[in-house]
KEZAMAR-632014 format. One line per 2 residues: number of its first residue (from 1); their letters; for each residue x, z, y of C-alpha. Coordinates in steps of 0.05 Angstrom, whole numbers, plus 5000, padded with zeros to 4 digits. Each point is the difference from the previous one (the first is absolute). Layout:
! KEZAMAR-632014
NUM	A	X,Z,Y | ...
***
This chain:
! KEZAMAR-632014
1	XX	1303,9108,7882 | 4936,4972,5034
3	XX	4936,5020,4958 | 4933,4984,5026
5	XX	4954,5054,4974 | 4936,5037,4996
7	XX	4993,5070,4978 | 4962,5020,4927
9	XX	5002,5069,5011 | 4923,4989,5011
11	XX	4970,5050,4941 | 4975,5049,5051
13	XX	4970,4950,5045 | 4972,4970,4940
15	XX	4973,5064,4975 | 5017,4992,4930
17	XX	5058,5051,4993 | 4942,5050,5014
19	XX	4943,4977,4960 | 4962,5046,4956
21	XX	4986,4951,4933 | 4927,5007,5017
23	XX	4992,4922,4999 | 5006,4946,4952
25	XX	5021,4926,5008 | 4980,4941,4943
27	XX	5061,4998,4962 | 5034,5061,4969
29	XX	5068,4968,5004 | 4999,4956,5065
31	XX	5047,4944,5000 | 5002,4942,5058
33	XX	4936,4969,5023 | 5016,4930,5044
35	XX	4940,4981,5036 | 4988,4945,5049
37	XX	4945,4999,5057 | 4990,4936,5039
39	XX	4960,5005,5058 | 4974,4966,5062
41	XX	4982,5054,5058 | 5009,5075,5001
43	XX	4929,5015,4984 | 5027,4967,4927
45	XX	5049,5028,4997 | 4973,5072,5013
47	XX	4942,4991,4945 | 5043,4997,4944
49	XX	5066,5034,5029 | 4973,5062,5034
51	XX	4956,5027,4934 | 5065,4981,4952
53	XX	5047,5060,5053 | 4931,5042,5000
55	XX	4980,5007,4922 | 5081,5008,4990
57	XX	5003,5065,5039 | 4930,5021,4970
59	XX	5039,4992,4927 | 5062,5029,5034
61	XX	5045,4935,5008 | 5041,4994,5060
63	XX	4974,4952,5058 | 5057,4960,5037
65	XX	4985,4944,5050 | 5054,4949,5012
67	XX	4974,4943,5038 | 4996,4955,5053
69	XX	4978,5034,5074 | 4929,4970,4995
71	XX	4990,5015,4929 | 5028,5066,5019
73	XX	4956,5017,5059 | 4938,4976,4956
75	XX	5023,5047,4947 | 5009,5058,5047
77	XX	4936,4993,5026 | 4966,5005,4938
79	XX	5028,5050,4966 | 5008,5045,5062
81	XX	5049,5046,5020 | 5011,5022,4919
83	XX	5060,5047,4989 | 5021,4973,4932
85	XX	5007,4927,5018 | 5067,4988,5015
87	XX	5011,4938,5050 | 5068,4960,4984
89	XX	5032,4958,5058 | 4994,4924,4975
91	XX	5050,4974,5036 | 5049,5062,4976
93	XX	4977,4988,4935 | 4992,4921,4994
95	XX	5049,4970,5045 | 5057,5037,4971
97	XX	5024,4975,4936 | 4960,5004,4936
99	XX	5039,5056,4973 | 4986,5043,5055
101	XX	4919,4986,4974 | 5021,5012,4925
103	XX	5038,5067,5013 | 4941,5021,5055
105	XX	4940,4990,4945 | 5044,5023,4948
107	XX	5011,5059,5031 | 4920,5005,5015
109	XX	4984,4997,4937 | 5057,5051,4976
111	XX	4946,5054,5041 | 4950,4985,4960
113	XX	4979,5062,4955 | 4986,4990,4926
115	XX	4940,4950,4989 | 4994,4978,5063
117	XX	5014,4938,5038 | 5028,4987,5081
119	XX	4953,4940,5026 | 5031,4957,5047
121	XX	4956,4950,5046 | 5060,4955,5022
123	XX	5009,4940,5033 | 5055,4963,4994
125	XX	5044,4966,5059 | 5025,4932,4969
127	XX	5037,4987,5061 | 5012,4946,5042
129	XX	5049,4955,4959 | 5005,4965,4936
131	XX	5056,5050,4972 | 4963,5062,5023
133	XX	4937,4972,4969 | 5039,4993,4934
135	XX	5031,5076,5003 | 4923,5017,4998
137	XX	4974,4951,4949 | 5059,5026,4954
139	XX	4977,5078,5016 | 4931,4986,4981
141	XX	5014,4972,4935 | 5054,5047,4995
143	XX	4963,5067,5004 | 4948,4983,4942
145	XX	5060,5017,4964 | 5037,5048,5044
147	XX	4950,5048,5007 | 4973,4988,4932
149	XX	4997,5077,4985 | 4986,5030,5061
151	XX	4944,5036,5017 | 4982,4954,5062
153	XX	4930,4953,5010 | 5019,4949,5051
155	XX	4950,4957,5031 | 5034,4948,5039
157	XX	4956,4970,5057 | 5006,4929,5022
159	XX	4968,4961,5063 | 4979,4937,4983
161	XX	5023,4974,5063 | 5069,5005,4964
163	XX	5036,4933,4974 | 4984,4981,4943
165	XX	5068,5008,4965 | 4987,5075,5013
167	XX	4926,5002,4971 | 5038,4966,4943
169	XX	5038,5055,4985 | 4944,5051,5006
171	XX	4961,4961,4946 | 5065,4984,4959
173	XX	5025,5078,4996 | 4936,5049,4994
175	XX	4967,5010,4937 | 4944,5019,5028
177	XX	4955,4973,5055 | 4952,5049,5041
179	XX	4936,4977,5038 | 4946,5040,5032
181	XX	4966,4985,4927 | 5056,5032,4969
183	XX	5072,4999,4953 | 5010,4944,4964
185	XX	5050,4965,4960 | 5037,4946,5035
187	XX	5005,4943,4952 | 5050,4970,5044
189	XX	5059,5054,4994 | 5060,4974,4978
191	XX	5055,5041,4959 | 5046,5015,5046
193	XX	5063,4986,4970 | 4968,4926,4994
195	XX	4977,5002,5066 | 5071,5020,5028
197	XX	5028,4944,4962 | 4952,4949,5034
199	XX	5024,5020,5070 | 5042,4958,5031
201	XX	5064,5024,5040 | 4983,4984,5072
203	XX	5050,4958,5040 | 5050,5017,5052
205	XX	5011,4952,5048 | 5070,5033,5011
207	XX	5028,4995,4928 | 4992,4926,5018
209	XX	5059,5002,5047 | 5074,5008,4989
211	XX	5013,5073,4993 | 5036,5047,5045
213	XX	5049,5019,4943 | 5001,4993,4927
215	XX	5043,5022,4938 | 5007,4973,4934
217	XX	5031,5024,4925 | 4982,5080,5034
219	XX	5019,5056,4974 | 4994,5060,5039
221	XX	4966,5005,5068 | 5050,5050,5018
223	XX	5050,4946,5019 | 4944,4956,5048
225	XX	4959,5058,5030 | 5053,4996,5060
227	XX	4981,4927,5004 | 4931,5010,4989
229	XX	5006,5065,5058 | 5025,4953,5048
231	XX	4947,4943,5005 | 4944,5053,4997
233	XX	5040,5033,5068 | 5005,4920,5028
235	XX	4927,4996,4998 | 4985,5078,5030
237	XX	4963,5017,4936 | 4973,5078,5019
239	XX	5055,5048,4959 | 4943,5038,4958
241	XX	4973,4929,4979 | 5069,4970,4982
243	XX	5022,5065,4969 | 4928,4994,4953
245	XX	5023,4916,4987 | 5065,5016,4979
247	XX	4974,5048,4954 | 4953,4959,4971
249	XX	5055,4946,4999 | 5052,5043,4964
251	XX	4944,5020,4941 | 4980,4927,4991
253	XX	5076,4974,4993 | 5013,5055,4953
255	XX	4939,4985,4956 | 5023,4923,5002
257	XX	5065,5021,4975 | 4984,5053,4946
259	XX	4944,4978,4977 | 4990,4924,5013
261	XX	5047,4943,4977 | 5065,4972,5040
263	XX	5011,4972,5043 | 4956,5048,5054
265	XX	5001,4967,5072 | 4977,5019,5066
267	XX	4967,4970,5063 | 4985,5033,5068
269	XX	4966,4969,5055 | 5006,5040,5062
271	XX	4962,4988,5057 | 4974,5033,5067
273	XX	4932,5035,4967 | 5015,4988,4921
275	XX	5048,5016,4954 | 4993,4961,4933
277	XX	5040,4999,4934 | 4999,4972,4934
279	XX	5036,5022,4941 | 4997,4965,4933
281	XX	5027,4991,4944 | 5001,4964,4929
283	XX	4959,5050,4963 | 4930,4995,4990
285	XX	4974,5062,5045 | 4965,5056,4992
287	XX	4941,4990,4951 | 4947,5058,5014
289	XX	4946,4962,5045 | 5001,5069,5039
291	XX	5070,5009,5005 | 5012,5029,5073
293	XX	4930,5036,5013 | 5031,5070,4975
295	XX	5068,5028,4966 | 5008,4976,4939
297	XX	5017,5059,4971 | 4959,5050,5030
299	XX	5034,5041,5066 | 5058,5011,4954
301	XX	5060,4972,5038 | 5049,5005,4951
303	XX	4953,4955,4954 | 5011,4941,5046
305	XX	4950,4939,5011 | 4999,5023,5070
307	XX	5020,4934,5034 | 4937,4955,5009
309	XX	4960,5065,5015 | 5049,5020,5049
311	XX	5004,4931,5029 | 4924,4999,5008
313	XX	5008,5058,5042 | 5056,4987,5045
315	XX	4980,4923,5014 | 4920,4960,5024
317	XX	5011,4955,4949 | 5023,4993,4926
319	XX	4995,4936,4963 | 5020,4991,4927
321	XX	5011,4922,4968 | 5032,4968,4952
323	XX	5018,4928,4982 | 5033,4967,4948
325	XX	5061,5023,5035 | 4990,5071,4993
327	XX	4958,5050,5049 | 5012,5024,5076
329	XX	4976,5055,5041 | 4982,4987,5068
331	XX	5007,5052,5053 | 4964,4998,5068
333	XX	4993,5047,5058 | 4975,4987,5076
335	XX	5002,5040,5060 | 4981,4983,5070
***
């Protein structure tokens, strides 16, 4: 199974799993702290980004750096050659899919010792598309909750040379705004299960078209995944990639038919570069706002509520609707 990852065995090159105790952060019992940073040259975004790593280590909070390459190299440079700030890959870490971000600060912040915090200066990569630009809006609001324990003090840096839809979502999903003045509170944060409901489910052109195969009244993927198999072969689909689809597939089917209403259908587009599928059915879908962003159940398999979270991982996008109808998932992967 394909798995696009980056290690958090990072404690030692945090230096947390050795610290002594001999420094104090502001809260006793950190929890998530969701700050946003917009900026308009390096020299910005070094005043108020550079002291935020600095007086962390001083209280004994991990430093991480997960940014663009200028932001990066502007970062570097100002902090200097320091041992304890750990420098992510953003493209590793942003470009994947958003669980690969949720398990990789997750398992930050899992390093942190008692009463201290992992601070993250992290830029987002929205992408290039209007679906990749939605996986990211969806992770930002998504985290607030997500992370809502964790001992982890993001400060998420945006270029205001980004579109707007993107500043948007930096002023929609932080609580707090930070200037070279200061922390404040961001009077224009939105709930994020409210703002996840106000997102709109991009368009694809594709699921337009007439589809490369399609099943109604299903169920049991067992008896199309031959079908299914076939048209992904037709159209040369890589075998780790097709392997991860039908996967993803196969859960979403099976949550259609156990837990949704008949009848559960299916549609597949297959074409040279995509592989697309829709399954729906008559029920009304899941009904946690976050549904998808981690297992439901904690990592017990046996629990179940694995399917959306697996999906998440094994496909770029996920998209959730519902109608009156019933509700759909809609499955999307590209390669080149």
């Amino acid at each position: 199974m394909h798995r696009e990852t980056v290690s958090t065995e990072m404690g030692d090159e945090l230096g947390l799993q050795h610290a002594t105790g001999a420094h104090t952060v502001t809260d006793a019992s950190p929890g998530f702290r969701h700050d946003a940073l917009l900026y308009d040259s390096p020299a910005d975004l070094v005043a108020v980004a550079v002291p935020f790593l600095l007086e962390g280590l001083a209280a004994g909070d991990g430093a991480v750096i997960a940014a663009g390459p200028e932001a990066t190299d502007a970062l570097r440079d100002a902090v200097g050659d320091h041992p304890l700030v750990l420098v992510l890959e953003r493209h590793a870490l942003y470009r994947a899919r958003t669980p690969t971000a949720i398990k990789t600060f997750r398992g930050l912040g899992e390093q942190a010792s008692l009463g201290r915090r992992v601070r993250v200066v992290g830029e987002v990569d929205f992408g290039t598309t209007t679906a990749d630009r939605h996986e990211w809006q969806r992770y930002e609001a998504v985290i607030n909750s997500a992370f809502a324990s964790a001992p982890l003090w993001g400060l998420c840096v945006f270029n205001t040379s980004q579109p707007e839809p993107v500043l948007a979502t930096a002023r929609a999903t932080h609580p707090q705004l930070v200037t070279a003045a200061g922390r404040a509170t961001n009077d224009g944060y939105v709930d994020p299960a409210a703002y996840l409901a106000g997102l709109s489910t991009p368009v694809e052109p594709l699921e337009r078209t007439p589809p490369t195969f399609s099943a109604d009244d299903v169920t049991h993927f067992a008896a199309l995944r031959r079908i299914v198999t076939g048209h992904l072969t037709e159209v040369a689909a890589p075998e780790d990639l097709a392997e991860d689809f039908l996967l993803a597939v196969d859960e979403m089917t099976s949550n259609a038919v156990r837990h949704g209403q008949p009848p559960a259908s299916l549609r597949l587009w297959a074409t040279p570069g995509t592989l697309m599928c829709t399954i729906a059915d008559s029920g009304p879908g899941p009904v946690d706002p976050f549904a998808g962003y981690g297992p439901a159940h904690g990592e017990d398999l046996s629990a179940g509520g694995m399917g959306l979270w697996l999906a998440h991982q094994l496909c770029d996008h996920v998209a959730l609707s519902r109608d009156e109808h019933g509700s759909s998932v809609r499955l999307t992967t590209h390669w080149s």
